[in-house]
C-alpha positions as CSV (number, residue, x, y, z in Angstrom):
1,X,112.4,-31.5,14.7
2,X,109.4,-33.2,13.9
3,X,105.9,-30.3,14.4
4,X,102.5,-31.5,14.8
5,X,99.8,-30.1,12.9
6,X,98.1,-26.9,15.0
7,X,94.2,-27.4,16.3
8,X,91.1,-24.9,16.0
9,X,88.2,-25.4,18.9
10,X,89.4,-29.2,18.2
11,X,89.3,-29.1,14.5
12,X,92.7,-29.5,12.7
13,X,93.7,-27.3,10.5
14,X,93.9,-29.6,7.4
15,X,90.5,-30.2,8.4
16,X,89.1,-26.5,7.9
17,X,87.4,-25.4,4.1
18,X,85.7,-22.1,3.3
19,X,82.0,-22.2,2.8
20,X,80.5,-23.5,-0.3
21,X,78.3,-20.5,-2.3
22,X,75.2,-23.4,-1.8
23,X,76.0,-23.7,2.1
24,X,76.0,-20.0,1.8
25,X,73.0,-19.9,0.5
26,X,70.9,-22.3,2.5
27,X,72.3,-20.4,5.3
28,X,70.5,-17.1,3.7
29,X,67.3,-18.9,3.4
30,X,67.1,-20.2,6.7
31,X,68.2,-17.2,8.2
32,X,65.4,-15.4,5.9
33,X,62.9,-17.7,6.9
34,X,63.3,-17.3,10.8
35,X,62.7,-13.8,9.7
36,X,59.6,-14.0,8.4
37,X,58.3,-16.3,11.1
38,X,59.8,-13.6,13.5
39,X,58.1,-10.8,11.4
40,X,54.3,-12.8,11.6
41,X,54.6,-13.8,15.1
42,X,54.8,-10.1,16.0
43,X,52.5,-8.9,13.6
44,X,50.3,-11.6,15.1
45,X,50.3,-11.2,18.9
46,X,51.8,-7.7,19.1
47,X,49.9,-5.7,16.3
48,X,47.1,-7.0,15.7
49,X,46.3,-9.3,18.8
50,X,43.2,-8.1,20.3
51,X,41.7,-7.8,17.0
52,X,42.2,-11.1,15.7
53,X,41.6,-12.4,19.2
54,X,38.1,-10.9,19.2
55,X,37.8,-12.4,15.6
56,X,38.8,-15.8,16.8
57,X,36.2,-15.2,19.3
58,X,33.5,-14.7,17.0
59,X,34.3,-17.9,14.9
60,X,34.3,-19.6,18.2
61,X,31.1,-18.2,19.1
62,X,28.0,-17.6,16.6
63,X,24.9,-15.0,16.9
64,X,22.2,-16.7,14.9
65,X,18.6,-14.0,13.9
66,X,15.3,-15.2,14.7
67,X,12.8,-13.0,12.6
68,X,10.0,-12.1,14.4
69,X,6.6,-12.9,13.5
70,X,4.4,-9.9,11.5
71,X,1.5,-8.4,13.9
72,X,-2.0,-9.3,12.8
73,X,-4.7,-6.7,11.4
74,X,-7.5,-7.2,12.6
75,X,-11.5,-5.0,12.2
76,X,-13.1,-3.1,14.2
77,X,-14.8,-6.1,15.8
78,X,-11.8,-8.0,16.3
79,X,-12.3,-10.3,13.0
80,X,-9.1,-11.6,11.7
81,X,-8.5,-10.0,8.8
82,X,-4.6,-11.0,7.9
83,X,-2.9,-13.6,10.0
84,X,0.3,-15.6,9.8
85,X,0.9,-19.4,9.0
86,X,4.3,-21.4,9.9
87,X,4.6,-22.8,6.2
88,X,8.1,-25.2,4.9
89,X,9.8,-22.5,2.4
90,X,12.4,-23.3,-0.3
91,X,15.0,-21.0,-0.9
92,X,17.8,-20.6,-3.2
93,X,21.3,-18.6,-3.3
94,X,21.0,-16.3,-6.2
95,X,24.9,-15.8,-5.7
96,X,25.8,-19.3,-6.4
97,X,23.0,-19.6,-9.0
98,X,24.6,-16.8,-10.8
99,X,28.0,-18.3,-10.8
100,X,27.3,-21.7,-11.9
101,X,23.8,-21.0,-14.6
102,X,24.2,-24.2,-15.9
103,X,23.2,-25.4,-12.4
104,X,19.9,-23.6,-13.1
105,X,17.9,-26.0,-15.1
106,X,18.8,-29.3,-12.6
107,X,18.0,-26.8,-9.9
108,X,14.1,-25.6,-11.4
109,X,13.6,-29.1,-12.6
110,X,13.8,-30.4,-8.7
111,X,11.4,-27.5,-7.2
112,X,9.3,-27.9,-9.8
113,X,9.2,-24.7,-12.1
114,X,10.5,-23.5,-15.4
115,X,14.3,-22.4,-15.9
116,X,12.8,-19.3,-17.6
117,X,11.0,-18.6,-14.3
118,X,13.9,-19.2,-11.7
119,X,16.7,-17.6,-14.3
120,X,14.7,-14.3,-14.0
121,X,14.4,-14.9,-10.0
122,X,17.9,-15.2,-9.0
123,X,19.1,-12.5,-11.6
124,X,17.0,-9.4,-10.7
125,X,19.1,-6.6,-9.9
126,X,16.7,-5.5,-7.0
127,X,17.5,-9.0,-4.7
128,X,20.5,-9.3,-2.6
129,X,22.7,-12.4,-4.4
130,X,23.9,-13.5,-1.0
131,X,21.2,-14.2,1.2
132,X,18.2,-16.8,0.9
133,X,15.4,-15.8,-1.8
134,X,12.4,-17.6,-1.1
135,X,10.7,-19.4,-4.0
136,X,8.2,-21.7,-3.0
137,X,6.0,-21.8,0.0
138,X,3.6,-24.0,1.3
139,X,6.3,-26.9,0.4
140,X,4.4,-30.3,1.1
141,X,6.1,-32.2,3.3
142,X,7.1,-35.3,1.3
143,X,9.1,-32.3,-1.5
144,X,10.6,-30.9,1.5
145,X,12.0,-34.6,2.9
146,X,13.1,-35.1,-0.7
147,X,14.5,-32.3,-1.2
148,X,16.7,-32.0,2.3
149,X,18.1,-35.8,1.4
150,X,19.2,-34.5,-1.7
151,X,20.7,-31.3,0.1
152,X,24.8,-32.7,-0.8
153,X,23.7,-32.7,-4.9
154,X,21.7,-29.4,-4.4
155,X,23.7,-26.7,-2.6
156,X,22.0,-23.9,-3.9
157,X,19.1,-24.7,-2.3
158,X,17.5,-24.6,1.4
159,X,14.6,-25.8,3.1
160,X,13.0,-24.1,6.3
161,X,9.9,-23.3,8.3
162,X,8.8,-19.9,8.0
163,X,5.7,-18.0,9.5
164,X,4.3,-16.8,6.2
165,X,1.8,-14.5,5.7
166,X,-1.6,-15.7,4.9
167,X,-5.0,-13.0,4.1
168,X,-7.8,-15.6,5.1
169,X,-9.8,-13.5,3.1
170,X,-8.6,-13.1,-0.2
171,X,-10.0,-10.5,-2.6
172,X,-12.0,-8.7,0.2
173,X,-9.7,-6.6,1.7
174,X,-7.4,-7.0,-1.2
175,X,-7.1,-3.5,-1.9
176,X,-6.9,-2.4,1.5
177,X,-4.1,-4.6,3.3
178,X,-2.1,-4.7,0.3
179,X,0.4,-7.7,0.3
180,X,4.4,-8.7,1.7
181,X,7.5,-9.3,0.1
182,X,10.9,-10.3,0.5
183,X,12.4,-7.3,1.5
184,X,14.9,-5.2,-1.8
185,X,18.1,-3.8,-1.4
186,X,16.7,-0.6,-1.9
187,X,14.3,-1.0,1.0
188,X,16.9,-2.9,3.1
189,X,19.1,0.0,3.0
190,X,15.9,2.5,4.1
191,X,14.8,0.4,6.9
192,X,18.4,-0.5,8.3
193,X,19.1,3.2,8.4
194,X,16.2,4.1,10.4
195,X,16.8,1.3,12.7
196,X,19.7,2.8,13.8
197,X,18.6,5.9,14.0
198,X,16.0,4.9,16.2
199,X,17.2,1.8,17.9
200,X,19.0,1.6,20.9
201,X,22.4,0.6,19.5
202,X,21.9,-3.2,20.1
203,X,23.0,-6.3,18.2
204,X,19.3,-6.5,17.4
205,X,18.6,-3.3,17.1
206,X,21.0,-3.2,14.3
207,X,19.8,-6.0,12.5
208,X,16.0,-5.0,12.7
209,X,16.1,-5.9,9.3
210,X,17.8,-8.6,6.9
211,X,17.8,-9.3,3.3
212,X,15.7,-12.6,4.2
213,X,12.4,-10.6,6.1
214,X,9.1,-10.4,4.4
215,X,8.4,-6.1,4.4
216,X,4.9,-4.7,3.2
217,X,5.0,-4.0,-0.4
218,X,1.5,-2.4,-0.9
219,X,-1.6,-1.2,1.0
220,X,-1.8,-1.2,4.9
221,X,1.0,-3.9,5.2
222,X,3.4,-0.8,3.6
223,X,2.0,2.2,5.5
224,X,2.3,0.4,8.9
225,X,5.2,-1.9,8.0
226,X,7.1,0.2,11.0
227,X,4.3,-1.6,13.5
228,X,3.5,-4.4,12.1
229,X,7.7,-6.0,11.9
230,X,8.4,-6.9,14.9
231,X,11.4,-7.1,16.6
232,X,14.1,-10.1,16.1
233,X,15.3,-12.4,18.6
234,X,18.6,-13.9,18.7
235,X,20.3,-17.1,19.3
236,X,24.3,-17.6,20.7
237,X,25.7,-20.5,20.0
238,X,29.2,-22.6,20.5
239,X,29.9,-23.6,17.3
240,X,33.5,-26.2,15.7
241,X,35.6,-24.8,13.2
242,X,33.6,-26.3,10.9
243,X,30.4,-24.8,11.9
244,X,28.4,-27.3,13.6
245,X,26.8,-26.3,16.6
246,X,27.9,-27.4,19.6
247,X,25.6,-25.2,22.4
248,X,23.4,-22.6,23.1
249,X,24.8,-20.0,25.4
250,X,21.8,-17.6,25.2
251,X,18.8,-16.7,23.5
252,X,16.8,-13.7,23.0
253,X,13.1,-14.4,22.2
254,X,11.6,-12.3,19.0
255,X,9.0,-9.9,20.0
256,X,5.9,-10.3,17.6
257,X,4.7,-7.3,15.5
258,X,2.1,-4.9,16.8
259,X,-1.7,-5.6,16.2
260,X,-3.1,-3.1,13.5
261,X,-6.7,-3.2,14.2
262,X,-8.8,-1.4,11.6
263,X,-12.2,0.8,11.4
264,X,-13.7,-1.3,8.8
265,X,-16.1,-3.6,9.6
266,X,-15.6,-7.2,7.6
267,X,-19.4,-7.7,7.4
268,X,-20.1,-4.0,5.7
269,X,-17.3,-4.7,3.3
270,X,-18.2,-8.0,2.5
271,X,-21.7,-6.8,1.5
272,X,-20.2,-4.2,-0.2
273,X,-17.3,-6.8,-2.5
274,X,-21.0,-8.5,-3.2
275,X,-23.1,-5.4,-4.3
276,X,-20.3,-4.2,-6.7
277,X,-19.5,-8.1,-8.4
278,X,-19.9,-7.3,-12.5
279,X,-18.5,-4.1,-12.1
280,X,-15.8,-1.8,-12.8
281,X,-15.9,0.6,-9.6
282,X,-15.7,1.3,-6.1
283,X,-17.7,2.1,-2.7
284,X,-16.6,3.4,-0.1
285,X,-18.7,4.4,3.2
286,X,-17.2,6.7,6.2
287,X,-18.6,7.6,9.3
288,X,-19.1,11.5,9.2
289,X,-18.5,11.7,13.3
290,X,-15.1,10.4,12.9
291,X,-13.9,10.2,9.4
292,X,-13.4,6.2,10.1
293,X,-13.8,4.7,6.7
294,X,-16.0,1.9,6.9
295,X,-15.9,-0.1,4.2
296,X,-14.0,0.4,1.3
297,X,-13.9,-2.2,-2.1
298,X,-12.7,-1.9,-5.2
299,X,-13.9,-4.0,-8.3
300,X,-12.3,-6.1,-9.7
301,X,-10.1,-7.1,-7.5
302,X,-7.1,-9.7,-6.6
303,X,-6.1,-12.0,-4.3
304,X,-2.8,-10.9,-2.5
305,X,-1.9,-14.4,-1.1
306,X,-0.6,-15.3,-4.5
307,X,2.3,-12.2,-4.0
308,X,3.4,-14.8,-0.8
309,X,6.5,-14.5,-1.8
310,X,6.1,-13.7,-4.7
311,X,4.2,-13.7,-7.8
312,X,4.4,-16.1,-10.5
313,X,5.2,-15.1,-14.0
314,X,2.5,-17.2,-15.2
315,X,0.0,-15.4,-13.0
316,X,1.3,-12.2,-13.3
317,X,2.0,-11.5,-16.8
318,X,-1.9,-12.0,-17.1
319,X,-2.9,-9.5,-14.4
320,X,-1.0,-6.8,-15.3
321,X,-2.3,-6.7,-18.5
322,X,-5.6,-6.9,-18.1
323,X,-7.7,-4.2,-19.2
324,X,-10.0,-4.0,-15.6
325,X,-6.6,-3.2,-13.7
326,X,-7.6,-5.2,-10.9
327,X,-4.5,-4.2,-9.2
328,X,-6.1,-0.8,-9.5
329,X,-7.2,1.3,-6.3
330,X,-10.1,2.8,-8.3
331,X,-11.3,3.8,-4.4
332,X,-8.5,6.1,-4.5
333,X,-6.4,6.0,-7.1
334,X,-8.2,6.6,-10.2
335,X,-10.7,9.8,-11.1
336,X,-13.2,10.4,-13.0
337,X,-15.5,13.3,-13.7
338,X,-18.2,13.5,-11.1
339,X,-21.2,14.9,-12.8
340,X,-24.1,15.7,-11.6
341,X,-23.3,14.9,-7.8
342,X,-21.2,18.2,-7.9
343,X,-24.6,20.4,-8.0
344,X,-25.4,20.0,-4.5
345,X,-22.2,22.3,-3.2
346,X,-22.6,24.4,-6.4
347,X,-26.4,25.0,-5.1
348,X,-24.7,25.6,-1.7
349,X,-22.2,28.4,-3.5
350,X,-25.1,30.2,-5.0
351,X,-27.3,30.8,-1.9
352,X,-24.3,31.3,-0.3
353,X,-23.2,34.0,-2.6
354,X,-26.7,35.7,-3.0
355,X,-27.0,34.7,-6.4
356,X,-30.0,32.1,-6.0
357,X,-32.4,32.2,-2.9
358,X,-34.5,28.9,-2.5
359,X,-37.4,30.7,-4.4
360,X,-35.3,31.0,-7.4
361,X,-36.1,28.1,-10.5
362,X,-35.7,28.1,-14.3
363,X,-37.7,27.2,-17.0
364,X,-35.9,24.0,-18.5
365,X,-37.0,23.3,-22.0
366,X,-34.5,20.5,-22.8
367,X,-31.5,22.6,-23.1
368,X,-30.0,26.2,-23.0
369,X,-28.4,28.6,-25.2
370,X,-25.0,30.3,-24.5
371,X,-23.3,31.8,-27.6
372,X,-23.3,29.8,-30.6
373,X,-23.9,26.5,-28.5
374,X,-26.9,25.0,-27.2
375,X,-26.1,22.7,-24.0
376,X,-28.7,20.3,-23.8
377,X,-30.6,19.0,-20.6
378,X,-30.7,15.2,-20.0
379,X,-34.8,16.3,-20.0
380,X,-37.2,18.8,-20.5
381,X,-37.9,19.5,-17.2
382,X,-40.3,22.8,-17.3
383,X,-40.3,24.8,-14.8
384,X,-38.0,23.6,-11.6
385,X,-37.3,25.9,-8.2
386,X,-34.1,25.5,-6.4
387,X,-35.4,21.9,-4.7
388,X,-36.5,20.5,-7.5
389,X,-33.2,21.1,-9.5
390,X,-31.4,19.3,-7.2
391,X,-33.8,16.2,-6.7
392,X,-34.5,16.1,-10.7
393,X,-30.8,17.0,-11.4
394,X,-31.8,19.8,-13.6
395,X,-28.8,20.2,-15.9
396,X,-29.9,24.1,-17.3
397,X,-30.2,25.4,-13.6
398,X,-26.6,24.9,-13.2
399,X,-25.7,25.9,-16.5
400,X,-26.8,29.5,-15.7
401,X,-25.6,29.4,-12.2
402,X,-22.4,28.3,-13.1
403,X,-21.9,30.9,-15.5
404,X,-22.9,33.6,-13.1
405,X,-20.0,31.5,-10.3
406,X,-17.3,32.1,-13.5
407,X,-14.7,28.7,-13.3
408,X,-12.1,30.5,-10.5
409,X,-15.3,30.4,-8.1
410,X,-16.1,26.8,-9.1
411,X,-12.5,25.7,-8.6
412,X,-12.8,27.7,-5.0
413,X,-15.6,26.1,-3.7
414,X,-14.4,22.7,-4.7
415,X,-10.8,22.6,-3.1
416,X,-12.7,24.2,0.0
417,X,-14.2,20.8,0.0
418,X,-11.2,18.8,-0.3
419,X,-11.3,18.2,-4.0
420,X,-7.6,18.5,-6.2
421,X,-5.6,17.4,-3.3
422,X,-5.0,13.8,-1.1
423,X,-7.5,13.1,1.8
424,X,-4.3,12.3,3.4
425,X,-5.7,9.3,3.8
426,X,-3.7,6.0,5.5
427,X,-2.7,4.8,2.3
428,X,0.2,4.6,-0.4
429,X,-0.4,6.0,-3.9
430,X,-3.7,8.0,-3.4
431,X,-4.3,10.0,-6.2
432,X,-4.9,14.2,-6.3
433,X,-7.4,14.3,-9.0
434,X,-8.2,17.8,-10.7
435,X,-9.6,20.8,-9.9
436,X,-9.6,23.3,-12.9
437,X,-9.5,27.5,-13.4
438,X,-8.3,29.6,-15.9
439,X,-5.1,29.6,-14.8
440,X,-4.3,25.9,-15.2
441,X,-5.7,25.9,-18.9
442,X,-3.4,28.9,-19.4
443,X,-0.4,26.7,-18.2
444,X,-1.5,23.0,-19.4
445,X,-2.9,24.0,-22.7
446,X,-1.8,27.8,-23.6
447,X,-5.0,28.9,-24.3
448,X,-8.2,30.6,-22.5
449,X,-10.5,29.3,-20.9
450,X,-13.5,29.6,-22.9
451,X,-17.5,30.0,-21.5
452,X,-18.8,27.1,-22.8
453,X,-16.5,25.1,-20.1
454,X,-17.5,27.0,-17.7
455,X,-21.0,25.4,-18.1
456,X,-20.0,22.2,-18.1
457,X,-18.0,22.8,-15.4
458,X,-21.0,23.7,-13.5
459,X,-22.8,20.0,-14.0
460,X,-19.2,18.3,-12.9
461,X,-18.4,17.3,-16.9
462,X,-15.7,19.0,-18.5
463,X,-11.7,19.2,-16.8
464,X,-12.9,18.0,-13.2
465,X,-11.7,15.0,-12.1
466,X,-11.9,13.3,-8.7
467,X,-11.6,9.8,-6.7
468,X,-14.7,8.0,-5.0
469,X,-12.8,8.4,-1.6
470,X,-12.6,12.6,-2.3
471,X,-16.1,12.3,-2.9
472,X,-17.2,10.4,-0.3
473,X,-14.7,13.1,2.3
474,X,-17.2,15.8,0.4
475,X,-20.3,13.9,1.6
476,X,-19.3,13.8,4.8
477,X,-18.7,17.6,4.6
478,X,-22.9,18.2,3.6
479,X,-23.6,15.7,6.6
480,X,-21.5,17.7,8.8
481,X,-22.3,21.2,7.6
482,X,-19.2,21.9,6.8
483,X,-17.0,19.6,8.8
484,X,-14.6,17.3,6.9
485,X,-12.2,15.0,8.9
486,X,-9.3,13.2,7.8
487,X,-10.6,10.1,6.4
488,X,-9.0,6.8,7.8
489,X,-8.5,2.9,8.5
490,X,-5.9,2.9,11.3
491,X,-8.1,2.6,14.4
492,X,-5.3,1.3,17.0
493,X,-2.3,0.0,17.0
494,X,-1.9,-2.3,20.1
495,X,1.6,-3.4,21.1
496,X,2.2,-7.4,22.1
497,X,1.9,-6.9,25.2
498,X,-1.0,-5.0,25.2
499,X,0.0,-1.3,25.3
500,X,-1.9,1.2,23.5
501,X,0.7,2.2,21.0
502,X,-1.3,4.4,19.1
503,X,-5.1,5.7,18.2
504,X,-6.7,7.8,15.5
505,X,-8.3,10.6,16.8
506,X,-10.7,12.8,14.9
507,X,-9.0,15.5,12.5
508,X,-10.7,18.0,11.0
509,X,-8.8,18.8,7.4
510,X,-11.4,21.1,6.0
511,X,-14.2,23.9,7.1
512,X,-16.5,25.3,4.6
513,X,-18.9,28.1,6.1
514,X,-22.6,28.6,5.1
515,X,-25.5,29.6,7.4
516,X,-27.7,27.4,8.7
517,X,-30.6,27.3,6.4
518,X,-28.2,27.2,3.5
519,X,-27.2,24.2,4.5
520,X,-30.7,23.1,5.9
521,X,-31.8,23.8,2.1
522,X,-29.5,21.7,0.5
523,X,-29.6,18.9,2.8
524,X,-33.9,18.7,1.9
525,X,-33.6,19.2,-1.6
526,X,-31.0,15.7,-1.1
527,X,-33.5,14.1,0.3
528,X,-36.2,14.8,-1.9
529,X,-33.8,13.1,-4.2
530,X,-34.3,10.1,-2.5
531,X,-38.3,10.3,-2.4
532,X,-39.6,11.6,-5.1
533,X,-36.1,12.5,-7.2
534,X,-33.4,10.8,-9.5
535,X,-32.6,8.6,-6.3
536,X,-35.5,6.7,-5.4
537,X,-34.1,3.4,-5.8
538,X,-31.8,4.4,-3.0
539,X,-34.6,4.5,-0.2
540,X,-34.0,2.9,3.2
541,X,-37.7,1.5,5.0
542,X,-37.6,3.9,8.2
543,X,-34.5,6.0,7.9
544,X,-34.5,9.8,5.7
545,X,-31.5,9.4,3.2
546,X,-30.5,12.6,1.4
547,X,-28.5,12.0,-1.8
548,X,-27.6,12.7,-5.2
549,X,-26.9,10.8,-8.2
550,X,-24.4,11.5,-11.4
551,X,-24.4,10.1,-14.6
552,X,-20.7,11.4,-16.0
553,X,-20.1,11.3,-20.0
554,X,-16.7,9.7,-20.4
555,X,-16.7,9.0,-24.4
556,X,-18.8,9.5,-27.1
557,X,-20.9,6.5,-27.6
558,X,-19.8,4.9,-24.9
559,X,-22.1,4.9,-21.6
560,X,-21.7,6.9,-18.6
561,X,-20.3,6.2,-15.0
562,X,-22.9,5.9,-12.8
563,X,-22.5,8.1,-9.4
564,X,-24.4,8.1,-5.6
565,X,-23.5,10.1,-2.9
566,X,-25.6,9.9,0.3
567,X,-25.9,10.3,4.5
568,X,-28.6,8.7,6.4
569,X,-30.6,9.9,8.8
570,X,-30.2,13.0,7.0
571,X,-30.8,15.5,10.5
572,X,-28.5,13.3,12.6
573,X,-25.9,11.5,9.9
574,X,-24.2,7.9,10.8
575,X,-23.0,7.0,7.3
576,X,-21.6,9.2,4.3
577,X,-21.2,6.7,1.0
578,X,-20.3,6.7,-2.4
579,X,-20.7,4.4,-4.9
580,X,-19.1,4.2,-9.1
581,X,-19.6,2.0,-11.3
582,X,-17.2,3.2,-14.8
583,X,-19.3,3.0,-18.2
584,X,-22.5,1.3,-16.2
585,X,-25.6,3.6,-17.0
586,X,-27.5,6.5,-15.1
587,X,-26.7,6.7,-11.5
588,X,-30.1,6.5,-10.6
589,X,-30.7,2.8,-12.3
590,X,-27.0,1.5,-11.0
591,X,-25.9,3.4,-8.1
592,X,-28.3,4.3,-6.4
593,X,-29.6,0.7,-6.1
594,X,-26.2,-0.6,-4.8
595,X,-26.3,1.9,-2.3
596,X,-29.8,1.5,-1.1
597,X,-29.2,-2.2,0.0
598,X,-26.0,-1.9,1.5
599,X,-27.5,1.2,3.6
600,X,-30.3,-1.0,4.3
601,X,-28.0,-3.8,5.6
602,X,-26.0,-1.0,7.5
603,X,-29.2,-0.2,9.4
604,X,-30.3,-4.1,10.3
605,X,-26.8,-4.3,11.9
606,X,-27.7,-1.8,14.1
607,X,-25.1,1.1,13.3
């Protein structure tokens, strides 16, 4: 019997092998592979869909800032005073810069500045490496054209219109407005924190600030850089994969910075910038009523535009070594002994106390002994009563009164004036300056305090030390009889839209007491200062001025700095000034003189 072969699902049976270890093994992988595929398509559209959805989203869909322009400052009259200008800016990415430094020198050679100089740019710690630094502005426009053609060869480097900031007038309010910046990590990090402390939670809110903005670096710009930002507007777009845009789907607008407008007037301070040219010193002039500074200029000065946006090495290498410190506040940030403009409140002390009456006088025969020492008198004066040491600045009047005060009565009286501590003023850095007592020599020097400093203490020589702003606060104080408000430059701060944001009121920060005919005495023997004293080249045609002048040793040899304190009209007071020139002479031959005209302008003006 003849059998036929058996069948499997149509396969014969000689047909059927076992599976070859490499069949097996394909098998595996593909098997392994559906797995995985499996494994991402879940993680993809189960796990993490809404999240990579939403991400998808975003690429799909861009939210482009649009910093907002800085507010303007503006004087009292409504003068611009700082002001903005759309300029083409070149920027580089520090990051890429920093990853490729052989780039650098192809790079500087195209914008036109040393490697040295964009090398020590793009690697300072302080920048952020990722965002646009700014390193030239004011571009012309044929550099910019070149420079966008050649954008494939130079990818580091961008090209864009910017509103930059511009100070139309240069060194004048130099010292007042301070200057801009691009913004530092460090104050990237501050800024963003309080924007969301204070925003509302926003997309803009949020980004308030970005490692591209401009922030104020120095001066008003810094005190009121809150204000004066802005608010950023916002652009969303449509954009391709690749990132070019395809459609705007909305815009925010950017809401402009607030106006800062300011209690100086540009004419007074401009007189003032002219008086002071040649010297090392400052003036500055407050209104007693009000404590509005104004006009306040320090010499020599700067011009902040060249810090726009930011300074060369080339210019600044020079300018911070330069031995006037033009950078220098001297208005309010450095202090010098006052001299002889301090006798007027130590006169006030004494008939205050009940050690001197205006009857009382000395017989001044150059100098006076104490102890071993002989302090002399800048003159041998004769016989002087209480008005005539003032308005011939009788040096051994004060000696004896001073010694009967003691130094812990001196140091009193000043800090009841404001002296040894900040005006509080509205600006950054303001110096303290010194007020001495026994106690402080004790701690600073671990020794007493001996008598012969207490004499010089009592001409304003020896330990004291004070700015030209403290001293014009304490003028303000005789004007007032005893009223001292907060000096300040922040008049208003007006919103875009023209909301009264904020205005400086008044403030009184100090109170000294003394009767009426105390201060009545002091406030004639000033004046006779001015006609007939130390002060004469200070006179105003028409209007009483009482002031005092100083002539304070600084070094042996070396010549003094010249000091004038004044108010006019002396029984109803619209101006308290001070004026200090460092190593220039007697106050009465330098001071007083620069005074005398700008009061004299202050008047024609009509204040």
């Amino acid at each position: 019997m003849i059998q036929r072969p058996k069948r499997y699902l149509g396969i014969r049976a000689e047909d059927k092998r076992p599976i070859t270890p490499q069949e097996y093994g394909l098998l595996v992988a593909v098997a392994l592979v559906l797995m995985v595929l499996v494994g991402r398509l879940w993680y993809l559209q189960i796990l993490h869909g809404e999240e990579l959805s939403a991400r998808a989203e975003l690429v799909r869909t861009r939210l482009l800032r649009i910093p907002p322009p800085r507010g303007l400052i503006v004087d009292r009259n409504g003068k611009t005073v700082v002001t903005n200008r759309a300029q083409i800016v070149i920027s580089v990415y520090p990051d890429q810069l920093r990853q490729n430094p052989e780039r650098i020198p192809l790079v500087a050679q195209r914008l036109g500045i040393t490697p040295e100089e964009l090398s020590e740019m793009v690697n300072n710690p302080r920048i952020n490496p990722y965002v646009p630094l700014v390193v030239l502005q004011g571009v012309q426009y044929e550099q910019a054209v070149d420079l966008i053609e050649s954008q494939y060869n130079l990818p580091e480097v961008e090209v864009s219109l910017r509103a930059m900031r511009r100070y139309p007038y240069g060194k004048l309010f130099a010292h007042i407005v301070g200057y801009v910046g691009q913004i530092s990590q460090e104050e990237l990090k501050e800024y963003s924190e309080r924007a969301q402390q204070e925003g509302e939670g926003d997309w803009i809110s949020t980004r308030l600030y970005e490692g591209t903005d401009f922030v104020g670096k120095n001066g008003l710009e810094r005190q009121y850089e809150w204000y004066l930002h802005g608010k950023p507007g916002g652009e969303q777009v449509e954009v391709t994969p690749l990132g070019k845009k395809v459609r705007t789907v909305q815009q925010f607008e950017p809401t402009p910075g607030a106006r800062l407008v300011l209690t100086i007037d540009t004419r007074l301070q401009q007189k003032a910038f002219e008086l002071l040219q040649g010297h090392l010193g400052a003036l500055v002039a407050i209104d007693p009523r009000t404590g509005e500074v104004l006009a306040m200029v320090s010499q020599p000065s700067f011009d902040p535009n060249l810090f726009v946006p930011r300074i060369p090495a080339k210019i600044w290498a020079p300018l911070i070594n330069d031995p006037r410190a033009p950078l220098n506040n001297r208005a309010i940030q450095s202090a010098y002994a006052p001299g002889s403009i301090f006798k007027p409140i130590v006169a006030l002390e004494g008939l205050k106390s009940g050690l001197i009456s205006t009857h009382s006088g000395v017989r001044c025969a150059g100098g006076y002994q104490a102890g071993q020492r002989y302090f002399r008198c800048w003159k041998r004066h004769g016989y002087v009563d209480f008005y005539d040491s003032v308005a011939q600045s009788c040096d051994v009047f004060y000696y004896q009164l001073a010694q009967r005060l003691g130094p812990n009565r001196l140091a009193e009286l000043a800090r009841a004036f404001g002296l040894g501590e900040r005006t509080g003023i509205d600006l950054p850095h303001e110096r303290r300056g010194l007020v001495p007592d026994t106690e402080w020599k004790r701690q600073t020097y671990n020794q007493p305090w001996f008598g012969g400093e207490t004499l010089n203490y009592g001409i304003g020589q020896g330990y004291l030390s004070n700015t030209p702003l403290q001293w014009a606060v304490v003028t303000m104080g005789i004007a007032n009889r005893g009223v001292i408000y907060r000096p300040h430059l922040m008049r208003q701060i007006v919103a875009p839209d023209g909301t009264v944001l904020e205005n400086a009121e008044p403030e009184v920060i100090h109170r000294y007491e003394a009767s009426p005919q105390h201060w009545e005495a002091v406030v004639e023997a000033m004046v006779r200062t001015v006609e007939r004293g130390t002060a004469r080249s200070g006179r105003v045609p028409g209007v009483q001025v009482a002031g005092k002048t100083g002539s304070a040793e600084f070094r042996k040899g070396g010549k003094t700095h010249a000091w004038f304190i004044a108010f006019a009209p002396a029984d109803n007071p619209r101006v308290a000034i001070c004026v200090m020139a460092e190593e220039a002479g007697g106050g009465g031959a330098i001071a007083a003189p620069v005074a005398g005209e700008w009061l004299r302008y202050f008047f024609e003006l009509g204040y």
